[in-house]
C-alpha positions in Angstrom: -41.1 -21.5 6.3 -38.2 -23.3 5.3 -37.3 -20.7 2.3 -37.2 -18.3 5.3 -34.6 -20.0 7.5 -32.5 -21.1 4.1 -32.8 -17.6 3.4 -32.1 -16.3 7.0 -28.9 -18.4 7.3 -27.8 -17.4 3.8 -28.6 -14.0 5.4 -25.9 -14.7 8.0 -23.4 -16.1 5.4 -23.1 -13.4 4.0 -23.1 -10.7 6.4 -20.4 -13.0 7.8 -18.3 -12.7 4.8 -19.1 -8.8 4.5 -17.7 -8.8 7.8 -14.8 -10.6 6.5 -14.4 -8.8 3.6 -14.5 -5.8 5.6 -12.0 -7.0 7.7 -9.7 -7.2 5.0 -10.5 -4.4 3.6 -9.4 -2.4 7.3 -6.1 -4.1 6.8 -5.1 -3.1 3.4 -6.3 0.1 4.2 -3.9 -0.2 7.8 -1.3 -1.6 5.5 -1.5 1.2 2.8 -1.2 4.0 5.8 1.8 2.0 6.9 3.5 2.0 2.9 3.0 5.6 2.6 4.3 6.3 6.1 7.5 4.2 4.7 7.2 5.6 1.5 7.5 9.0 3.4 10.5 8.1 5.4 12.6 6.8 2.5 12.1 10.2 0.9 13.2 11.8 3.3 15.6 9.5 3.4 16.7 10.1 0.1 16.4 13.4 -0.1 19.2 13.9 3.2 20.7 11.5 0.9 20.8 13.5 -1.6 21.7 16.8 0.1 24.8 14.7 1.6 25.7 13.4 -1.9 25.5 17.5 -2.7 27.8 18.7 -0.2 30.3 16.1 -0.7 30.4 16.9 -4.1 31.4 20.8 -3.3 33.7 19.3 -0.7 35.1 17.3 -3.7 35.4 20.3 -6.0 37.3 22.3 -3.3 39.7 20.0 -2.9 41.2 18.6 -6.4 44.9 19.5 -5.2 44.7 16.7 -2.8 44.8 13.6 -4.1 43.6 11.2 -0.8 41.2 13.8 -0.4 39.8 13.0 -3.8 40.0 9.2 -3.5 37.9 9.1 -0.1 35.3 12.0 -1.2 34.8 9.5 -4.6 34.7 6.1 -2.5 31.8 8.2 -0.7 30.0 9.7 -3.3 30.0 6.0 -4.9 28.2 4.9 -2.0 25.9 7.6 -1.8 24.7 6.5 -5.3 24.7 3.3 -4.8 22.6 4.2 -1.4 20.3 6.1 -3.6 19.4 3.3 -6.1 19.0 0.9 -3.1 16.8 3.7 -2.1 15.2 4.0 -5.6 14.9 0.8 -6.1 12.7 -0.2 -2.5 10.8 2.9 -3.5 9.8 1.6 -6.8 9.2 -2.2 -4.8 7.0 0.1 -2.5 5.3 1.7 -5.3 4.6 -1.6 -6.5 3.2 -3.1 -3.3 1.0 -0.1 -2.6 -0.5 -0.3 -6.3 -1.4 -4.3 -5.7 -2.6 -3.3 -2.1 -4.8 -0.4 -3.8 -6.1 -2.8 -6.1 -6.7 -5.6 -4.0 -8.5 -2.9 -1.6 -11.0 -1.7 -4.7 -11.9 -5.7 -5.1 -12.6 -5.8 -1.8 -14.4 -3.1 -1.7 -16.3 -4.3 -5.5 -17.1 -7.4 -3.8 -18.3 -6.5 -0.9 -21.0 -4.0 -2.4 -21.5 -6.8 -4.8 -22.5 -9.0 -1.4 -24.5 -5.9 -0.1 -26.5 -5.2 -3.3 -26.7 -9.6 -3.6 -28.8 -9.1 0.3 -30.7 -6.0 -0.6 -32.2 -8.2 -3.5 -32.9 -11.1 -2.0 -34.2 -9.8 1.5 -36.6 -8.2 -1.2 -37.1 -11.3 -2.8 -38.0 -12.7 0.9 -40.4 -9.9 1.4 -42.3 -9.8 -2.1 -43.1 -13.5 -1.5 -43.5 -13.1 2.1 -46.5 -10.8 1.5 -47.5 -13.3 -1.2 
């Protein structure tokens, strides 16, 4: 009878830790969502960037013959790149952050049908030597 309660409570522990695990697993997934919403905005992001950093560049091209024109349109394209490797570059830190998050979401997931298929075998156990 005692196997049964040590069994029953280790039951408990780990459905508590599934529900953990689960848990965590509901926020990487929450906190994925919310990287490729963000990933989502700073391509868009990027790519009004980008068509700004293309009409500035025709405005550029139409006027060479004036000289303060040329300065300010390169002071503003300058920034525009620079924008877009800011942009680039918290992509890429995005990228990075959803990969770890993926993979820290498949553990969790590993681990927590390694805890499921751990019970299924030992409320087994508990039954083939209950009917023993």
């Amino acid at each position: 009878e005692w196997k049964l309660q040590e069994s029953m409570e280790r039951n408990t522990q780990l459905k508590e830790r599934i529900a953990e695990l689960t848990g965590e697993l509901r926020d990487t997934q929450k906190d994925n969502i919310h990287l490729k919403e963000r990933i989502a905005d700073l391509k868009e992001s990027n790519s009004q960037t980008t068509e700004k950093m293309a009409e500035v560049t025709k405005e550029w091209i139409g006027t060479q013959s004036n000289v303060d024109k040329l300065d300010v349109s390169k002071v503003y394209l300058e920034e525009r790149i620079n924008d877009l490797k800011k942009t680039n570059s918290l992509l890429e830190e995005i990228n990075s952050e959803s990969k770890t998050r993926l993979q820290q979401q498949q553990q969790s997931t590993e681990r927590v049908s390694e805890l499921q298929e751990e019970n299924i075998i030992k409320l087994r156990e508990e039954k083939s030597s209950n009917f023993s």
